[in-house]
PATI-240375 format. One record per residue (C-alpha): x, y, z; residue number from 1; residue in three letters. Coordinates in nm, 2 decimals. Example, Ala and Ser with C-alpha at 12.3 -4.5 7.8 and 13.67 -1.06 7.14 Angstrom:
2
      x      y      z pos code
   1.23  -0.45   0.78   1  ala
   1.37  -0.11   0.71   2  ser
END
This chain:
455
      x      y      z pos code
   1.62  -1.84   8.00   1  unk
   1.39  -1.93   7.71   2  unk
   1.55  -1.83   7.31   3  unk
   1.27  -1.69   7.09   4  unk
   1.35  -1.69   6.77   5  unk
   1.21  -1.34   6.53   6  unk
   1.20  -1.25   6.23   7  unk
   1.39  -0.92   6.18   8  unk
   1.37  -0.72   5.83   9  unk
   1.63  -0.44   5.72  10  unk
   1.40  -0.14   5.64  11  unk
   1.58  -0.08   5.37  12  unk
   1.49  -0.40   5.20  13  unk
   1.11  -0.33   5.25  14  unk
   1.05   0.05   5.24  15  unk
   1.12   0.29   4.94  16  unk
   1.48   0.46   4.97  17  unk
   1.32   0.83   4.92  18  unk
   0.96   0.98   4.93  19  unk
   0.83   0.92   4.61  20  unk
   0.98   0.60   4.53  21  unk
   0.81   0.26   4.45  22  unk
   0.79  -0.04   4.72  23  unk
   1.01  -0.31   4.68  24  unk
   0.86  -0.62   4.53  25  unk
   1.06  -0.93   4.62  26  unk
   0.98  -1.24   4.40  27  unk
   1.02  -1.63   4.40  28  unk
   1.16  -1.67   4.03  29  unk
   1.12  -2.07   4.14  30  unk
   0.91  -2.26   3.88  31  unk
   0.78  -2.53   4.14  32  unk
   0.65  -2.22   4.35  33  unk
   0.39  -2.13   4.03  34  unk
   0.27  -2.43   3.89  35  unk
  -0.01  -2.18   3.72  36  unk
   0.20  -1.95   3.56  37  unk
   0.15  -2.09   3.21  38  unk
  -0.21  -2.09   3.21  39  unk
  -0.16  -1.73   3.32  40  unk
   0.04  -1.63   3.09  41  unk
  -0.22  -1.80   2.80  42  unk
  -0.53  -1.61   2.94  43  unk
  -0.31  -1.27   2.93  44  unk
  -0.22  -1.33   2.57  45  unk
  -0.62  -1.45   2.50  46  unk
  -0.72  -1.11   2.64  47  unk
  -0.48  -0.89   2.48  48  unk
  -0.55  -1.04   2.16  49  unk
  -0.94  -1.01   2.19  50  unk
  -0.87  -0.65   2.28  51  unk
  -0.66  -0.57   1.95  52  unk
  -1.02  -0.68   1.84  53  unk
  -1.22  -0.48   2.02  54  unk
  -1.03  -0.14   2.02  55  unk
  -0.95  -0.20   1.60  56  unk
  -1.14   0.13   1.52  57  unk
  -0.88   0.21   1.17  58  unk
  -1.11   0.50   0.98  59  unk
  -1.03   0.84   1.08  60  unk
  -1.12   1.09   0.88  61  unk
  -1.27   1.16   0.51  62  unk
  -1.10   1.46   0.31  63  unk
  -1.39   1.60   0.07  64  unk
  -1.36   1.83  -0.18  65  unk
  -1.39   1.63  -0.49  66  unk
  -1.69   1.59  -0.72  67  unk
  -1.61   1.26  -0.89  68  unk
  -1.43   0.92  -0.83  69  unk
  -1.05   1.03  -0.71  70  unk
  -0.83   0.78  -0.92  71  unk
  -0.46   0.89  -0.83  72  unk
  -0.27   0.97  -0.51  73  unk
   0.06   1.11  -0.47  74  unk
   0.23   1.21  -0.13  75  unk
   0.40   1.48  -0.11  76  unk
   0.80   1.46  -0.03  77  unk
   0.97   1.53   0.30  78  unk
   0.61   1.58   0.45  79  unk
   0.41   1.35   0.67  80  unk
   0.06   1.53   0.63  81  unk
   0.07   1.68   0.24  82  unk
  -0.06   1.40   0.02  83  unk
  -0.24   1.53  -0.38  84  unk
  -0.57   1.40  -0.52  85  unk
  -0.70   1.42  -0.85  86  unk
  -1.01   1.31  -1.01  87  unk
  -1.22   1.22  -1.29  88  unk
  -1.38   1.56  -1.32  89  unk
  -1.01   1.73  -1.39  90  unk
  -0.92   1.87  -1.03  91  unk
  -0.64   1.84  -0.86  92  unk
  -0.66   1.90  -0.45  93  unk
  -0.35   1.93  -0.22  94  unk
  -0.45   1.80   0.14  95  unk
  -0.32   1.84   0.46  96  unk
  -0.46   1.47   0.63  97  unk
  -0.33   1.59   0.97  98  unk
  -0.54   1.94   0.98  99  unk
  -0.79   1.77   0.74 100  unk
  -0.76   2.08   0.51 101  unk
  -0.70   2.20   0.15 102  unk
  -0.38   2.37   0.10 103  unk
  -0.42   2.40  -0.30 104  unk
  -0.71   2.36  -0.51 105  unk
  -0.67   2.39  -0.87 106  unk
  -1.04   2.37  -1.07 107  unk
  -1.03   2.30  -1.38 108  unk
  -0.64   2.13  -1.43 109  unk
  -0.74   1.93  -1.71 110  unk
  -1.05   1.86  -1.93 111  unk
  -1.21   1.57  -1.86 112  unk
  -1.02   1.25  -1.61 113  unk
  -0.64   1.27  -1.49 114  unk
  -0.50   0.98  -1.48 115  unk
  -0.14   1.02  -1.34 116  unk
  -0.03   1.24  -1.08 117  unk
   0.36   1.29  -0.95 118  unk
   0.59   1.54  -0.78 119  unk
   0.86   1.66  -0.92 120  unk
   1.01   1.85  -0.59 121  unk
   0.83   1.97  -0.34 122  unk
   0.70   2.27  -0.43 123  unk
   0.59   2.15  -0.83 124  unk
   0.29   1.86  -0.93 125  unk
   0.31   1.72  -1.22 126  unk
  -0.02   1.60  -1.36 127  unk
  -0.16   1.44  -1.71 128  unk
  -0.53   1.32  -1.85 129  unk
  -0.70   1.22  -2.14 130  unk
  -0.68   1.60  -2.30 131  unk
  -0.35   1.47  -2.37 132  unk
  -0.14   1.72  -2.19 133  unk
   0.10   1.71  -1.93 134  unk
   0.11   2.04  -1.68 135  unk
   0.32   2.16  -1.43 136  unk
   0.18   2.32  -1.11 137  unk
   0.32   2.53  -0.85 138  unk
   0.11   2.44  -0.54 139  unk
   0.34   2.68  -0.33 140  unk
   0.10   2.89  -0.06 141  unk
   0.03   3.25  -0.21 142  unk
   0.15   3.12  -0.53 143  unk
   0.05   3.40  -0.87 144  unk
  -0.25   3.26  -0.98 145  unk
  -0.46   3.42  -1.27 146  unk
  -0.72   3.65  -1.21 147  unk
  -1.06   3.74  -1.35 148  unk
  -1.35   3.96  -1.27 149  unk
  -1.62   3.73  -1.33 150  unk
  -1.53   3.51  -1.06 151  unk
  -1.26   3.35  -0.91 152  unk
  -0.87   3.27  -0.95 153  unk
  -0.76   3.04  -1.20 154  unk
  -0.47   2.86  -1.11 155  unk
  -0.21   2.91  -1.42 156  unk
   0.04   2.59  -1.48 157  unk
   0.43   2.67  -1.49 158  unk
   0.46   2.49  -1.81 159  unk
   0.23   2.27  -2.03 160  unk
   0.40   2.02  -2.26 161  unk
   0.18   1.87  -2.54 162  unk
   0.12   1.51  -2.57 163  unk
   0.05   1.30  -2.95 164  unk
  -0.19   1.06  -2.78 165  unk
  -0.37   0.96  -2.45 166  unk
  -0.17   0.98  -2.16 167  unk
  -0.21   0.69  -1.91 168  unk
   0.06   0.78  -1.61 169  unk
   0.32   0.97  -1.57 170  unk
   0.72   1.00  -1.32 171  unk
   0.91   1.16  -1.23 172  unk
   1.30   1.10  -1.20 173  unk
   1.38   1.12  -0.85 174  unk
   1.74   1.33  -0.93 175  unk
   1.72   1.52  -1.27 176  unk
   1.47   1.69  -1.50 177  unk
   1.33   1.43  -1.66 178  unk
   1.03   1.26  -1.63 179  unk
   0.81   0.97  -1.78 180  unk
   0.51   0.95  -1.96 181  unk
   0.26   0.62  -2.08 182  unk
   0.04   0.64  -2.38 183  unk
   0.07   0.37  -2.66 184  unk
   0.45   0.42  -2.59 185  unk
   0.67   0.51  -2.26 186  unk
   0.83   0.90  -2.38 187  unk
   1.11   1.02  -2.19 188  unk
   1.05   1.41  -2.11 189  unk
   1.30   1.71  -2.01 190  unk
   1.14   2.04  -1.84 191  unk
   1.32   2.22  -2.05 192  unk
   1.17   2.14  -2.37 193  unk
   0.83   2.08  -2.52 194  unk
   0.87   1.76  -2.69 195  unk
   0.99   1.42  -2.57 196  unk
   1.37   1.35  -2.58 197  unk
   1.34   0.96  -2.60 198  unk
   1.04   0.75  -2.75 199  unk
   1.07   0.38  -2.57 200  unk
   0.89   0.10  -2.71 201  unk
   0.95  -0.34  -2.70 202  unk
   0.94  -0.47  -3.08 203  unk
   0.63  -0.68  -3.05 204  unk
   0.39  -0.41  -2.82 205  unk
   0.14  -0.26  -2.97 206  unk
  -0.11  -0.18  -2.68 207  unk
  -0.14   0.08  -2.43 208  unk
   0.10   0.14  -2.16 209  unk
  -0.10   0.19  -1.81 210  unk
   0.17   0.27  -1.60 211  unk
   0.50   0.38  -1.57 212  unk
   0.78   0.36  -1.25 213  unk
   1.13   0.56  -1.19 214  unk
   1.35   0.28  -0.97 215  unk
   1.37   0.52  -0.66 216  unk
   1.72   0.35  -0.61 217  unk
   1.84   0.33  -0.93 218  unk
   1.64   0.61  -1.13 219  unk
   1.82   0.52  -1.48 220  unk
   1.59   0.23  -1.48 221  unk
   1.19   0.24  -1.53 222  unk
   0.93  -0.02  -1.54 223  unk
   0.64  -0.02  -1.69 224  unk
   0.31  -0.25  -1.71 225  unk
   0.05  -0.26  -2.02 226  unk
  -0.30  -0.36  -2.11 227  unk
  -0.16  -0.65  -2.30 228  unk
  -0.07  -0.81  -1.99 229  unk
   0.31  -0.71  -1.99 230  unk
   0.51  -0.62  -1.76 231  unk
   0.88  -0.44  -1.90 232  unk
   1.13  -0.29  -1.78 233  unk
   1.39   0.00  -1.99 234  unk
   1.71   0.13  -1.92 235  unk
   1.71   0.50  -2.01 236  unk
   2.10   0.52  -2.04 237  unk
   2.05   0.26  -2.33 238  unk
   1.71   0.38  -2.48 239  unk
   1.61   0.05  -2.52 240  unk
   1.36  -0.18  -2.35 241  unk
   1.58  -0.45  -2.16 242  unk
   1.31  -0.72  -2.08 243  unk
   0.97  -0.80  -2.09 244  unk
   0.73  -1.09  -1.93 245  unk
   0.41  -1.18  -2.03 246  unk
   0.11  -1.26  -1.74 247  unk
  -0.19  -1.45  -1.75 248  unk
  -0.40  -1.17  -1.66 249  unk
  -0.33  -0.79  -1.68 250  unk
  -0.18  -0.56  -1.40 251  unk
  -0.38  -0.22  -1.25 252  unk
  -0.11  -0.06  -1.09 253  unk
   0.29  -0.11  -1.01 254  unk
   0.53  -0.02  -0.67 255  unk
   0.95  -0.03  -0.63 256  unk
   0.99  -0.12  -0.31 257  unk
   1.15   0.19  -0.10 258  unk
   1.40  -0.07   0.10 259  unk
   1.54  -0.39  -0.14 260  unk
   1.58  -0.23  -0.53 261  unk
   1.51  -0.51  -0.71 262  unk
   1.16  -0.60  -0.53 263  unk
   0.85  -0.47  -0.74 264  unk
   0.50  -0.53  -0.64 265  unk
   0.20  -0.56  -0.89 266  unk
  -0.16  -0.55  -0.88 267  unk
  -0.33  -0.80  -1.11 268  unk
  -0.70  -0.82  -1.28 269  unk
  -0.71  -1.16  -1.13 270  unk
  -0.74  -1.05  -0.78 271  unk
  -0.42  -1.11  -0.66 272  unk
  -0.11  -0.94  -0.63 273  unk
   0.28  -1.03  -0.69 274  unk
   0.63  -0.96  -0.60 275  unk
   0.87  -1.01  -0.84 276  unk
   1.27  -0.98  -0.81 277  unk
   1.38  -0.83  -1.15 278  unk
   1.68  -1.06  -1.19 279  unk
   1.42  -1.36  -1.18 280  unk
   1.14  -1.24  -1.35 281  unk
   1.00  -1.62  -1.46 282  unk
   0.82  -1.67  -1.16 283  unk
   0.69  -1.42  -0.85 284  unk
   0.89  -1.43  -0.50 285  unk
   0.49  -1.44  -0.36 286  unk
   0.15  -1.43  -0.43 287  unk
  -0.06  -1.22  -0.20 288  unk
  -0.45  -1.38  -0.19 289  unk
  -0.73  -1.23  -0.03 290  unk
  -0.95  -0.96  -0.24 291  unk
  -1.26  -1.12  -0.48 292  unk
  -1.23  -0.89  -0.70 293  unk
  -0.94  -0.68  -0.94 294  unk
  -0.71  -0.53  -0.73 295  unk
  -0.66  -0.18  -0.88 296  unk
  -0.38   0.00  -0.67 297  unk
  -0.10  -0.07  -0.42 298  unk
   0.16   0.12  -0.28 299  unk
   0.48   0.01  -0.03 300  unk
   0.51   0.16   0.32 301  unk
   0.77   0.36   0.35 302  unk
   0.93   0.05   0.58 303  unk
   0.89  -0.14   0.29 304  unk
   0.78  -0.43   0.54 305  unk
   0.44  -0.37   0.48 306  unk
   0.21  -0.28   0.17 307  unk
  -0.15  -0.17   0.09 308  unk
  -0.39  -0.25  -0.16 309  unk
  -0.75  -0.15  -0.30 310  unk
  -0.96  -0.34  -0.47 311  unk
  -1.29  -0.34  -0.69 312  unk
  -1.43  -0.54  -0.40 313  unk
  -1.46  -0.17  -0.21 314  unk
  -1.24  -0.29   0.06 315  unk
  -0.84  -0.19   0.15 316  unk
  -0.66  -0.44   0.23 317  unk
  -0.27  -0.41   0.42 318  unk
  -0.04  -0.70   0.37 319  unk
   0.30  -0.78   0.57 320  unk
   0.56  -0.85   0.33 321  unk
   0.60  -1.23   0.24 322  unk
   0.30  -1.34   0.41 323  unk
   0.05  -1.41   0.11 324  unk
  -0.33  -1.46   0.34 325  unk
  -0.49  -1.27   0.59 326  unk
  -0.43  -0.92   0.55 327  unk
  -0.63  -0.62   0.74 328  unk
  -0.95  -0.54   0.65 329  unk
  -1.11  -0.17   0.59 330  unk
  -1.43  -0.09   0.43 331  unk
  -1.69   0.15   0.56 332  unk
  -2.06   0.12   0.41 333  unk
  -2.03   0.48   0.16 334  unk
  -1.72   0.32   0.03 335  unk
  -1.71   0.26  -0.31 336  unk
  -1.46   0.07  -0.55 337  unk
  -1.09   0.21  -0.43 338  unk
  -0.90   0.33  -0.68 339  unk
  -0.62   0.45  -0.54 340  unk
  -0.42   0.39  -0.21 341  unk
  -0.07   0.51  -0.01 342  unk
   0.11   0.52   0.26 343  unk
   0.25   0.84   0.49 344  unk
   0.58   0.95   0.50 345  unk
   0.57   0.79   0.89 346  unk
   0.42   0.46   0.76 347  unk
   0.16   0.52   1.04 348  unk
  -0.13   0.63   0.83 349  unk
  -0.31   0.48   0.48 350  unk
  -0.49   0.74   0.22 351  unk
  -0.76   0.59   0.00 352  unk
  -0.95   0.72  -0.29 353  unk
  -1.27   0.62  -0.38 354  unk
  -1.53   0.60  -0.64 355  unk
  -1.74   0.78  -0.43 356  unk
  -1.52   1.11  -0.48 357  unk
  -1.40   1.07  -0.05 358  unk
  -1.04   1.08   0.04 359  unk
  -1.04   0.84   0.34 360  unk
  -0.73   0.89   0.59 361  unk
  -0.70   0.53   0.79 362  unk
  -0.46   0.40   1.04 363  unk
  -0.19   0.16   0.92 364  unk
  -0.23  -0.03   1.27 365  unk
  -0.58  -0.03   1.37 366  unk
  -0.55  -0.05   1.70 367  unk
  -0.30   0.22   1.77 368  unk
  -0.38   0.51   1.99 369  unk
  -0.36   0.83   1.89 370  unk
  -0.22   1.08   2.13 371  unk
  -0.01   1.10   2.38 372  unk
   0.14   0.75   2.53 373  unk
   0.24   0.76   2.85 374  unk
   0.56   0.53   3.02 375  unk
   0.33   0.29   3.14 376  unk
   0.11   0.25   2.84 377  unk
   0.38   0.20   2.64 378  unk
   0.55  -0.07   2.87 379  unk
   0.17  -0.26   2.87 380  unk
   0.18  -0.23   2.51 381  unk
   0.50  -0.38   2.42 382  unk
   0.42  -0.62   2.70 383  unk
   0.06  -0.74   2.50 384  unk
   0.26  -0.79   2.18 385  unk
   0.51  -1.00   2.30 386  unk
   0.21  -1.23   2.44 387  unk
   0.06  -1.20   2.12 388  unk
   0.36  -1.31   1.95 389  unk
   0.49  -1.59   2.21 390  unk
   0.14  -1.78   2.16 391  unk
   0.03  -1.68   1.79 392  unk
   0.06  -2.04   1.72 393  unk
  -0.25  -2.12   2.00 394  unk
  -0.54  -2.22   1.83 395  unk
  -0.78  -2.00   2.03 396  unk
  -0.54  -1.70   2.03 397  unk
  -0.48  -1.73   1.66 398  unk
  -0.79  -1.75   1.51 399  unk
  -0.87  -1.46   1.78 400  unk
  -0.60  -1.28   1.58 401  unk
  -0.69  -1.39   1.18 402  unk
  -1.08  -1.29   1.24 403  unk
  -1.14  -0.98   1.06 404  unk
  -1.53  -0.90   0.98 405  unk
  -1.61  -0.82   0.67 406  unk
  -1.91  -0.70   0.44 407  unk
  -2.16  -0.99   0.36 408  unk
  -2.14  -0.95  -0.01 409  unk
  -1.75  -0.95   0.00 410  unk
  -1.80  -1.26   0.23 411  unk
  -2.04  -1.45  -0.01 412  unk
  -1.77  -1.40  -0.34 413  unk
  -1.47  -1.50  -0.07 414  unk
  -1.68  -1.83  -0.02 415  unk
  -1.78  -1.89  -0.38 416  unk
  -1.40  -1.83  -0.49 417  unk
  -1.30  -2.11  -0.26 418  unk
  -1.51  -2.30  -0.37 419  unk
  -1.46  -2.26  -0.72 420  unk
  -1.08  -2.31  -0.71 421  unk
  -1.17  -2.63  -0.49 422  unk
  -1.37  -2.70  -0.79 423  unk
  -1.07  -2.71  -1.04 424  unk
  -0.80  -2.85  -0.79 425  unk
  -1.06  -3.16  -0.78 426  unk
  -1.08  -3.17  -1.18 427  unk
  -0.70  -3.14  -1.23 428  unk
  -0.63  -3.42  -0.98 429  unk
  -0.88  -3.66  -1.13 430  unk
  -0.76  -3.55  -1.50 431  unk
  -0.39  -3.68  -1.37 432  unk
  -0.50  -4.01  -1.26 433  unk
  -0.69  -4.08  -1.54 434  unk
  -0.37  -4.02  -1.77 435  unk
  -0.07  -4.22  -1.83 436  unk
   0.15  -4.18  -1.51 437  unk
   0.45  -3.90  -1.63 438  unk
   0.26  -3.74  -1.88 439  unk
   0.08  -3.49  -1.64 440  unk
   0.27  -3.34  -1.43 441  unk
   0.11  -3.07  -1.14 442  unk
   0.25  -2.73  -1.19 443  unk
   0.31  -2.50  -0.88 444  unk
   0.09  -2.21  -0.84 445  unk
   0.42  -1.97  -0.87 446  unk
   0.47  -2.13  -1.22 447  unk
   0.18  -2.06  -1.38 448  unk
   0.19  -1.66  -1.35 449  unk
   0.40  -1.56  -1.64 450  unk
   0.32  -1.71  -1.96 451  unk
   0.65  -1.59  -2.18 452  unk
   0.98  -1.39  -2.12 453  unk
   1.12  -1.23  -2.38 454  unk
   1.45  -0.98  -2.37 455  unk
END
């Protein structure tokens, strides 16, 4: 009798258990069976990085309602969607980014520009301008407003405290009834009463204070930056300023970080922007290089992993912590100079205002989908990043991954900035070898921010 030899299969090991259910796969894991898998793997991480490209579509809506160029943002707390705008022509909107909707419009808040914008819970906005008054909203729905016959509602303020000079920014502390004010001094203010409690000044200022911070961790302590190129920092429980750094350049806007205490960010005249740790205030932890122009606003995520900026250059830029070059990129062509920029509560969205009087509502990622994300999306998603991430250091894949387009003019100053600091790096280096050898020394880049500290 002749043997023949079969193949015989357990359906079990080949068919799905129940209706319903997937096939089983069955796989050779052996590397010598899939001598292409690398290259494979290399295209798949090309692809998904050229489609981040492709499907980077950020902008999302623009929230209208103002009449001039919106300089101050504030988001609202324990919301996600309520974020307040003021402008130059003394108005103050509350938004709703998520219904794209006014919730409160007050007409009128001030007379002439406001320049500082806070909450102090989350029913009361706190707002100040050149008219030298600081008022107190309540943006409540339905909330008594003042009415006339010859047109409509006026909004009425809670409480209006009288200023001595031109205010410049204004906090408020994140657990009492106090808040902060800028003008040629930083004044320490209680709701209940109509004059300041505490005048806070350094010895040697004399210039104008253009912003003010409450520590979110540590609320006793505030910071403070000037248009004499300081930076300070006060301890209310003292009364006294503690210490003070001079820059080479002067700083447009300031940010605690939400997540590490001590971090502060700052947005400098010289088109860059800097993380200091305020135990080491002599040099920054990083410099963060990219816009051509003053950077005039920044703000933390939430996360505190990531940051945003705006810049004179019109564009809005969104840095990862400790990585100083090649941020994201967002401009559209009505944009004007941004003058103001935050985050959402959910870190998932960026709010700009801009010269041209538009409240722009972006995405933080550019090329996240909105809506509903299904098992397997999310699973190819995930799946994409760690691609991206495995070969990141692949020439092709990276430079797939650092290209960002970006207006021509905004292009042109990038190149003539290199250019320029090519320019000097060449003249320093050929001004030390034509000196005697130890008398000029290079000087990192970190070392030659702050000029002076004083305490």
């Amino acid at each position: 009798m002749v043997k023949i030899s079969v193949l015989q299969h357990a359906p079990s090991s080949h068919l799905p258990a129940r209706p319903g259910d997937p096939t089983p796969t069955h796989r050779n894991l052996d590397p010598l069976q899939h001598p292409f898998a690398r290259a494979r793997e290399r295209t798949r991480a090309l692809n998904a990085a050229k489609m981040e490209r492709m499907f980077s579509k950020p902008f999302i809506a623009a929230l209208e309602g103002h009449t001039d160029a919106v300089e101050v943002l504030s988001r609202r707390p324990n919301s996600i969607t309520d974020v307040a705008s003021a402008s130059w022509d003394g108005e103050v909107i509350v938004h709703n980014a998520g219904r794209k909707t006014h919730l409160v419009k007050i007409a009128g808040a001030h007379q002439g520009k406001i320049s500082g914008l806070c909450w102090a819970d989350e029913n009361r906005l706190m707002s100040c301008g050149v008219d030298r008054n600081i008022k107190m909203w309540d943006v409540r729905p339905g909330a008594p407003s003042e009415y006339s016959e010859a047109g409509p509602s006026q909004t009425k303020p809670l409480a209006v405290f009288p200023g001595k000079g031109t205010l410049h920014s204004v906090d408020h502390h994140s657990r009492g009834p106090l808040f902060a004010t800028s003008s040629t001094i930083v004044q320490i203010w209680d709701e209940t009463k109509s004059a300041p409690v505490m005048d806070i000044t350094f010895s040697t200022s004399a210039e104008s204070i253009t912003g003010v911070r409450f520590n979110p961790s540590e609320p006793s302590v505030l910071a403070s930056i000037g248009s004499d190129r300081t930076f300070i920092l006060y301890d209310i429980r003292t009364g006294k300023a503690e210490r003070r750094i001079v820059m080479q350049m002067k700083n447009n806007d300031l940010a605690w970080s939400p997540t590490f205490p001590t971090a502060m960010l700052l947005a400098s005249e010289d088109h860059n922007l800097y993380t200091f740790d305020i135990r080491h205030l002599n040099t920054p932890t990083q410099i963060y290089k990219a816009h051509v122009s003053a950077v005039t606003s920044c703000d933390w995520s939430p996360t505190g992993i990531e940051f945003v900026s705006g810049g004179w250059d019109r564009t809005l830029r969104i840095w990862q912590e400790g990585r100083g070059t090649h941020p994201e990129v967002y401009h559209t062509k009505r944009m004007q100079r941004v003058l103001a920029a935050t985050f959402t509560a959910d870190a998932r969205f960026v709010l700009s205002g801009s010269d041209d009087g538009n409240v722009r509502v972006w995405k933080a990622n550019p090329s996240e989908k909105l809506g509903v994300v299904t098992a397997r999306e999310r699973s190819a998603i995930e799946y994409r990043n760690a691609l991206k991430e495995r070969w990141k250091m692949d020439a092709e894949i990276g430079k797939v991954q650092r290209s960002r387009h970006i207006p021509k003019p905004v292009y042109n100053a990038a190149k003539l900035k290199r250019t320029m600091e090519e320019a000097q790096r060449v003249k320093e280096e050929r001004r030390r070898r034509h000196t005697r050898a130890g008398e000029s020394k290079p000087k990192a880049e970190r070392k030659k921010v702050v000029i002076a500290e004083q305490s």
